[in-house]
BAMI-289264 format. One line per field, with one value per residue (C-alpha): x, y, z. Coordinates in nm, 3 decimals, always signed. Layout:
! residues N
c1 [X;...]
c2 [Y;...]
c3 [Z;...]
//
This chain:
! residues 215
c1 [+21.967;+21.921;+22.072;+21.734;+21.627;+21.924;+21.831;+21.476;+21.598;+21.833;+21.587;+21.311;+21.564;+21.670;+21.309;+21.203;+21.573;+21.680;+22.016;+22.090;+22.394;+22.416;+22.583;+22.743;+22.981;+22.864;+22.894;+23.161;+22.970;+22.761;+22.638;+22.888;+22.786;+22.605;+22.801;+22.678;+22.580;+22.756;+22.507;+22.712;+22.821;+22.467;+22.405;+22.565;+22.203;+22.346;+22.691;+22.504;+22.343;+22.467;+22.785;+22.877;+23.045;+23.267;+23.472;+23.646;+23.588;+23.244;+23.381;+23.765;+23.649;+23.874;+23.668;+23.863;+24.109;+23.808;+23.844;+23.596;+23.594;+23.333;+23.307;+23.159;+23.141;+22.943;+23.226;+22.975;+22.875;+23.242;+23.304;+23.035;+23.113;+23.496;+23.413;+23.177;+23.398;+23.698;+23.512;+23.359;+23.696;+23.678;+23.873;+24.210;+24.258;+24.524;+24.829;+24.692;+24.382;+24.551;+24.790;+24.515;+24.252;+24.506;+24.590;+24.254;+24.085;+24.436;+24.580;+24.262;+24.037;+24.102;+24.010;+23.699;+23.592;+23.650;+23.473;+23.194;+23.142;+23.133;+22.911;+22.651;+22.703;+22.596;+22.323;+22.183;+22.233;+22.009;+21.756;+21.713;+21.697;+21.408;+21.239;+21.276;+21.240;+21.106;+20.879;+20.680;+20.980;+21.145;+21.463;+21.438;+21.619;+21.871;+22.177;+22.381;+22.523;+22.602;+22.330;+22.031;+21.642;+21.438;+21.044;+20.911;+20.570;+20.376;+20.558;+20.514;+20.536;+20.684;+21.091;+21.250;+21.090;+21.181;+21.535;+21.587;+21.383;+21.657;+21.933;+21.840;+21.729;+22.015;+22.248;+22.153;+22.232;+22.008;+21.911;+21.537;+21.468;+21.249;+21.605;+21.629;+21.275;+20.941;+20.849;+21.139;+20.884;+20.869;+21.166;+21.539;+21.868;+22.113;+22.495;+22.668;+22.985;+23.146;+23.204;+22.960;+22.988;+22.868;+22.578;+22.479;+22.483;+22.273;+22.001;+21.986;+21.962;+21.725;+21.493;+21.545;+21.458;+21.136;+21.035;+21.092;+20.892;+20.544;+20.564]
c2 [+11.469;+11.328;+11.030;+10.919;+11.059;+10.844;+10.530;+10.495;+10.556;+10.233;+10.058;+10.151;+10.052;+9.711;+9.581;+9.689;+9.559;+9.902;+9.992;+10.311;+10.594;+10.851;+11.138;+11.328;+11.588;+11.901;+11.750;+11.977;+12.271;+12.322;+12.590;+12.689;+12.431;+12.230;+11.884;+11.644;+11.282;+11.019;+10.786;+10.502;+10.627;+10.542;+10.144;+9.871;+9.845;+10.108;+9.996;+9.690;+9.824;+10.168;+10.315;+10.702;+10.879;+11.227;+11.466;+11.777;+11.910;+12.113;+12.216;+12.346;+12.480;+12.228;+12.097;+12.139;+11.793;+11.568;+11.370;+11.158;+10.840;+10.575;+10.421;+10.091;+9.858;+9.607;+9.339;+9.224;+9.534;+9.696;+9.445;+9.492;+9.888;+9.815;+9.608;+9.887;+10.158;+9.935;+9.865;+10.196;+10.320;+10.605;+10.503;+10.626;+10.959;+11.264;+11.333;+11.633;+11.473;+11.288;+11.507;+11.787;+11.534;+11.476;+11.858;+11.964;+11.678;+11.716;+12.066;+12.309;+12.342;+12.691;+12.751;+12.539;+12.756;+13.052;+12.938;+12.835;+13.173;+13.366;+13.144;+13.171;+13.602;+13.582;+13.330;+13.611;+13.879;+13.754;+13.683;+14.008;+14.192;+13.964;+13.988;+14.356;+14.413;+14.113;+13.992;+13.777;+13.554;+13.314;+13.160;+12.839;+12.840;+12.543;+12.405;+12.300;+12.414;+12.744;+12.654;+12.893;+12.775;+13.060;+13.021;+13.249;+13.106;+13.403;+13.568;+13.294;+12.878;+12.899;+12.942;+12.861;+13.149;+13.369;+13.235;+13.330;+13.655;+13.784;+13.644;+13.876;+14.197;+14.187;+13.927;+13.747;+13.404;+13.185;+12.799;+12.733;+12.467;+12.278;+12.171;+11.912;+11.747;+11.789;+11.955;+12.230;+12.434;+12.793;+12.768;+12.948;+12.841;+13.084;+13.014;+13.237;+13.112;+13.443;+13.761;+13.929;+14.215;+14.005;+13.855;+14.211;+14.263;+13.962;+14.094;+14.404;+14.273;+14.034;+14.292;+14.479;+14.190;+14.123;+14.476;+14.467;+14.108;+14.249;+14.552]
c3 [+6.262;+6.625;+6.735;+6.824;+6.472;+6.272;+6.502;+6.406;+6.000;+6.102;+6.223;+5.990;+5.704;+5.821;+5.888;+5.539;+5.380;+5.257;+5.242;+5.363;+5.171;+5.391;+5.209;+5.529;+5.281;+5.433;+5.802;+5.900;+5.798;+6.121;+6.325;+6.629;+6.882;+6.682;+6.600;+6.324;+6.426;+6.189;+6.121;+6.152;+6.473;+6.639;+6.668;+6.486;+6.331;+6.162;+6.066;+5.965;+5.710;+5.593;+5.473;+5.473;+5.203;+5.340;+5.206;+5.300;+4.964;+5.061;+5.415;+5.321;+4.993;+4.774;+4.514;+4.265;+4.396;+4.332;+4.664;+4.873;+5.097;+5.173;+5.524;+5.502;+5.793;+5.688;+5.478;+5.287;+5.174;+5.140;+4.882;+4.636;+4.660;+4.620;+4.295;+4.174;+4.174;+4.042;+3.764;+3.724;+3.748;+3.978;+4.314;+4.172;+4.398;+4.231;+4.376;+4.587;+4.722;+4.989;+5.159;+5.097;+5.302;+5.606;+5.626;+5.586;+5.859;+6.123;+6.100;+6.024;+6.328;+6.397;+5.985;+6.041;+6.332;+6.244;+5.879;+6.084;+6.293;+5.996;+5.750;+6.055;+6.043;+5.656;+5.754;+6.002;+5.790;+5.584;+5.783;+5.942;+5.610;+5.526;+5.771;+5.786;+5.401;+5.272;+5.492;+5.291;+5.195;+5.452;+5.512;+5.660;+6.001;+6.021;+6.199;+5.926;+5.576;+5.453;+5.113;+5.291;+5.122;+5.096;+5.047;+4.820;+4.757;+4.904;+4.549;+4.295;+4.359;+3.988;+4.147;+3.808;+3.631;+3.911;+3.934;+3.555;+3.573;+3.921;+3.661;+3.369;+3.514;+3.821;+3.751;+4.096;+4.065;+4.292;+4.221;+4.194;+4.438;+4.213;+4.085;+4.397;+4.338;+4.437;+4.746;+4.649;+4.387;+4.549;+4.739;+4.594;+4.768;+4.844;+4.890;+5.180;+5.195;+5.091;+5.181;+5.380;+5.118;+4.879;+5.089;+5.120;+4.747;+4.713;+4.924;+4.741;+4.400;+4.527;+4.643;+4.323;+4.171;+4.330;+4.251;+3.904;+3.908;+4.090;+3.780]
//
């Protein structure tokens, strides 16, 4: 998102009293020389009525330590989130997540990078052996994430039965994007951040897959 894109959202949400969550996990995860734009970074519209919840769980591949923060500017605001998750019980973080936070966010650029770089090789790969042997299904370009959304209407807008039939006869594991909510039926999303062998593997299974399917 734009600045200019993340200002109008602001200002859009304050004149209709919406309060905005913007869920900015995967920010990290962008492609080389591409930044993200924090959307409370923009205005203090923003700030005024939004607060940002970030992690380095998605970016640095640690999960497993169950950590996250929420920025909240607005007081007002902060305080009925702080009760929330006091009484929900769930702001208590392990004894890994914060040390494994400040390493991750002060002492892993280089890793980020170099992360980055390759994520956006897979992401190509797998374009180019669409296009060249799948034409008729599309990955949507995009600046961010290594979670790729392939359309694969032209095959069937019915992704879940596809998603289970690629499991069965290949073992290809891709989510149907109907998963997400509507507007995601005949779309599949594909997670690169591995190996390129593997992303390679993928493809292949994906257009055995697709072969068996049209029999």
């Amino acid at each position: 998102w734009s600045e200019e894109e993340l200002s109008e959202i602001g200002r859009l949400c304050k004149k209709h009293h919406v309060i905005v969550l913007s869920d900015e996990i995967h920010g990290e995860v962008t492609k080389p020389g591409v930044s993200y734009v924090p959307f409370l970074s923009v205005n203090e519209t923003n700030k005024e009525i939004g607060f940002a919840a970030i992690s380095v769980t998605k970016a640095f591949n640690i999960a497993g330590i169950h950590t996250s923060a929420i920025i909240i500017p607005n007081k007002e605001l902060r305080a009925k989130v702080v009760r929330q998750l006091n009484t929900d019980e769930c702001a208590e973080p392990n004894v890994f997540a914060i040390p494994a936070s400040v390493a991750a966010l002060h002492d892993s650029q280089d890793w980020l990078d170099e992360m980055r770089e390759y994520v956006e090789r897979n992401k190509e790969y797998v374009y180019g052996f669409l296009e060249k042997n799948i034409p008729s299904f599309v990955a949507i370009k995009q600046e961010a994430t290594y979670l790729m959304w392939i359309d694969i209407s032209k095959l069937t807008i019915d992704d879940k039965a596809f998603s289970s039939f690629a499991r069965e006869k290949t073992g290809l594991f891709l989510t149907p994007g109907s998963t997400y909510g509507k507007g995601g039926e005949g779309f599949l999303r594909m997670n690169v951040a591995t190996s390129l062998s593997n992303v390679k593997d993928a493809c292949l299974r994906l257009l055995k897959a697709i072969s068996y399917f049209r029999k």
